[in-house]
N, C-alpha and C positions, 0 to 999 in steps of 0.2 A: 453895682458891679465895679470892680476897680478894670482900669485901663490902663494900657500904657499910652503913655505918653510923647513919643517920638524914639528915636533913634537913639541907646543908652549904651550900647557898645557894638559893634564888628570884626569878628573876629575868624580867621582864615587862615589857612596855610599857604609861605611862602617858601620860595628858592630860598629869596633873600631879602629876609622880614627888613633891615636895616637900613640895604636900598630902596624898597618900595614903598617904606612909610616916609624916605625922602621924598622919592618922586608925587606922592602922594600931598606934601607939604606945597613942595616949587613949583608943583604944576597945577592944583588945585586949592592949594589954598587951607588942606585940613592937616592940622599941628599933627605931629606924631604925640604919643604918650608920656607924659612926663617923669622923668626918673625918683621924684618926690611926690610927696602929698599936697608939698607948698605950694607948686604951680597945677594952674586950671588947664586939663586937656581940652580939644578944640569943643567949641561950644554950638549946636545948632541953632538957627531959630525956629521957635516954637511955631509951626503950619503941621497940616496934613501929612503923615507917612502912611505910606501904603505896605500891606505885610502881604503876600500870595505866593501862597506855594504852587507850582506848577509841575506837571507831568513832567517824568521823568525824559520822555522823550520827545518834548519840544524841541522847536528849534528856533524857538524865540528869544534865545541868551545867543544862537551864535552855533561855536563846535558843538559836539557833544560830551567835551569834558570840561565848557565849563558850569561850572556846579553854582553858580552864585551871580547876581547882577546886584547890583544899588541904584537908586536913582539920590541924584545931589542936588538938592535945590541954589540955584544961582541968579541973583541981582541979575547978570547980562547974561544972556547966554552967546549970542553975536560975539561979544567981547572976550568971553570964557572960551571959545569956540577956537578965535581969532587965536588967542594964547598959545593954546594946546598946538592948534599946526604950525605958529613959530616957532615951537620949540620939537618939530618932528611926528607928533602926533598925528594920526591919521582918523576925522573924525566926522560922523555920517548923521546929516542933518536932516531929521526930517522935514517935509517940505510943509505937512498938513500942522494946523493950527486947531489944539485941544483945547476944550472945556477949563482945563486944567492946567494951559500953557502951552508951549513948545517946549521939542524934546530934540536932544542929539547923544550918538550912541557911539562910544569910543572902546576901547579893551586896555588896558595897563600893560605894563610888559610883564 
């Protein structure tokens, strides 16, 4: 059976596609889209992605509109964490310690 293989694109609707694959850049780290074929868009590293779809009426994303989560795997998360509330971000750390790592759960604008 073929697989996939991690994360090969994401794609979503925004206000303002422009702004947010900035803030997306400056604040985490992942390159916006390249205007050529020359240059490499951001590249992950090759681990575990997880793919679940979930009931409509969870409330495990948060509101109820929104429609989508990602998880980003990150070197520090402490450090990634620290970043994001320098620069205004408001972001919710869990305390418990997974199989899988440690997780914290932020919202873009």
């Amino acid at each position: 059976m073929e697989r996939v293989h991690g994360i090969g694109g994401f794609f979503f609707r925004a206000r303002d596609p422009e702004g947010l694959a900035n803030w997306y850049s400056q604040h985490l780290g992942v390159s916006p889209v390249p205007a050529d074929y020359e240059h490499d868009p951001w590249q992950q590293e090759a681990r575990p992605t997880v793919f679940a779809p979930f009931r409509l009426d969870t409330s495990y994303f948060g509101r109820p509109d929104q429609m989508w989560m990602i998880n980003f795997r990150v070197r520090n998360l402490a450090a990634m964490v620290a970043q994001l509330q320098n620069a205004g971000t408001a972001v919710e750390v869990d305390p418990e310690t997974y199989p899988n790592g440690l997780f914290a759960r932020l919202q873009d604008p």
